[in-house]
N, C-alpha and C positions, 0 to 999 in steps of 0.2 A: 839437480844432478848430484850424484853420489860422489864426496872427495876421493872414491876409490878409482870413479872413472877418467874424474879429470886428473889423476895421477900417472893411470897407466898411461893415458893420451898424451901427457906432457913429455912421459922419458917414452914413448914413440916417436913424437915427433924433435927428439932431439937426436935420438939413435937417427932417423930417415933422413937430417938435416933439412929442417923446416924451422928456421928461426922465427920467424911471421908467428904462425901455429902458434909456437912450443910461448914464445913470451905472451903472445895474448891471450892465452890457457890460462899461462903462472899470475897476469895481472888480472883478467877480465870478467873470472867467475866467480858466480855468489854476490852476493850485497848489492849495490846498485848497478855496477857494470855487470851482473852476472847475464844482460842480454847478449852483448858481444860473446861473451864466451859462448853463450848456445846455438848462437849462429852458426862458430867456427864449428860446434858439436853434431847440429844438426848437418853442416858439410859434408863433414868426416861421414858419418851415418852415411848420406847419400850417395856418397861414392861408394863407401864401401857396399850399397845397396841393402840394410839391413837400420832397424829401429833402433835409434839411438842406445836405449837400453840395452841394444842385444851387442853392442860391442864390445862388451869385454870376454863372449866368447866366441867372438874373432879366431880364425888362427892369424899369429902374430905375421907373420909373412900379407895375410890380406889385409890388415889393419896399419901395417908399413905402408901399405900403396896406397890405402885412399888418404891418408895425413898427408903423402907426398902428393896424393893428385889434389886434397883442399890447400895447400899451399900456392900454388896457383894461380888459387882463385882469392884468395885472402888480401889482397889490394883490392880487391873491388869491394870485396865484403865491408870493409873497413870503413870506402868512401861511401859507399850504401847505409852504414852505421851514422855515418860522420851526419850525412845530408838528411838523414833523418830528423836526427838528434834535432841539426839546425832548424828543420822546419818545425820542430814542435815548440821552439825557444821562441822563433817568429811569431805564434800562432799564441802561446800565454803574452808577451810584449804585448803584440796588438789587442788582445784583453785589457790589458792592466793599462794601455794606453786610450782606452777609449774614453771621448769627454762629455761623460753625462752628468747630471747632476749631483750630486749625493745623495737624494733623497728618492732618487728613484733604483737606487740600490741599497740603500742603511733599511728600508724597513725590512727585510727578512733576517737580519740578523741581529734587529732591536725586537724583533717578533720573537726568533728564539731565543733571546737571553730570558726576554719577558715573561716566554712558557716555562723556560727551566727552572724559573723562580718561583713561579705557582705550585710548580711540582714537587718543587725543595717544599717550598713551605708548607703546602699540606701534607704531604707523603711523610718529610722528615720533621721539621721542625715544629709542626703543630701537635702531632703526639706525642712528642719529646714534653713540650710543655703541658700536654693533659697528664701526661703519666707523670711531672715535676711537681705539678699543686693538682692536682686533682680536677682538674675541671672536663669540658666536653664540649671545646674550642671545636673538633671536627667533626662533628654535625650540625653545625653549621655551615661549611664550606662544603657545597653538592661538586663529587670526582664527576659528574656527568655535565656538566655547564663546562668544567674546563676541558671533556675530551669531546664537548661539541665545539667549543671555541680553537681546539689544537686541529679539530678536523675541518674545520672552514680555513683555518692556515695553510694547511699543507694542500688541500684543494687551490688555495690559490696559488700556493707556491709549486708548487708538482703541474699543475696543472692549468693554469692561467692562459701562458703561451699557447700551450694544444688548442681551446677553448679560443681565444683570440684568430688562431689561426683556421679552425673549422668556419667560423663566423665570415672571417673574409674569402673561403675556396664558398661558401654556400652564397656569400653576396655577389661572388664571379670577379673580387680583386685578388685573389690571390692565384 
């Protein structure tokens, strides 16, 4: 959204007196809250009946009334935001609380440190060092062994699950 729009919308809905609106405009748009404010934006839009974009050529008079008709609704929006917010907090928690092993989740990201470091070292560090002393360290290390071994990774890691899960709908337990 364009700091032009949420400009005009903020001194509208101070002129219409929608305090709700106007401070959750001035706090809520841009950077990480900027979803609340396009709620409150997208409101506006809907009442006034026209594309968000298309409201700053509003006349001011029909853009007066729908701030004052989203005001309103701007309690519910809020707890709509709110209960959101909370169920997505719920839903990483229960992630981050789940008690498996460690070992049945460290090896994908002992796999990629493992790849990034093949890639360092051939890509950068090993013709850093043929072009230092001269030598012809990389022909010896074949790029095609590590982007068959990067592709049997990401096969299992992209696609493991899918694979697991076709095997049990085709066995009849899933």
């Amino acid at each position: 959204m364009s700091p032009v729009l949420a400009s005009m919308l903020i001194e509208v809905a101070a002129k219409v007196g929608a305090p709700i609106v106007r401070q959750l405009l001035e706090t809520r748009v841009g950077g990480m809250a900027g979803e609340m404010g396009g709620m409150i934006i997208d409101t506006i839009a809907k009442k006034a009946g026209v594309a968000p974009d298309d409201l700053p050529s509003l006349p001011a008079e029909d853009l007066e009334i729908a701030v004052a008709a989203a005001e309103a609704e701007t309690p519910q929006l809020v707890a709509a935001w709110v209960e959101q917010q909370r169920e997505a907090n719920r839903l990483m928690l229960a992630e981050l609380g789940r008690s498996e092993s460690w070992w049945t989740w460290a090896w994908r990201p002992a796999w990629m440190w493992f790849l990034g470091f093949l890639f360092l070292f051939r890509l950068v560090l090993v013709p850093t060092l043929d072009a230092a002393i001269g030598s012809d360290i990389a022909a010896d290390i074949d790029l095609s062994t590590m982007m068959t071994l990067t592709a049997w990774f990401m096969g299992l890691y992209m696609g493991g699950h899918t694979v697991k899960q076709a095997l049990n709908q085709f066995a009849g337990r899933g």
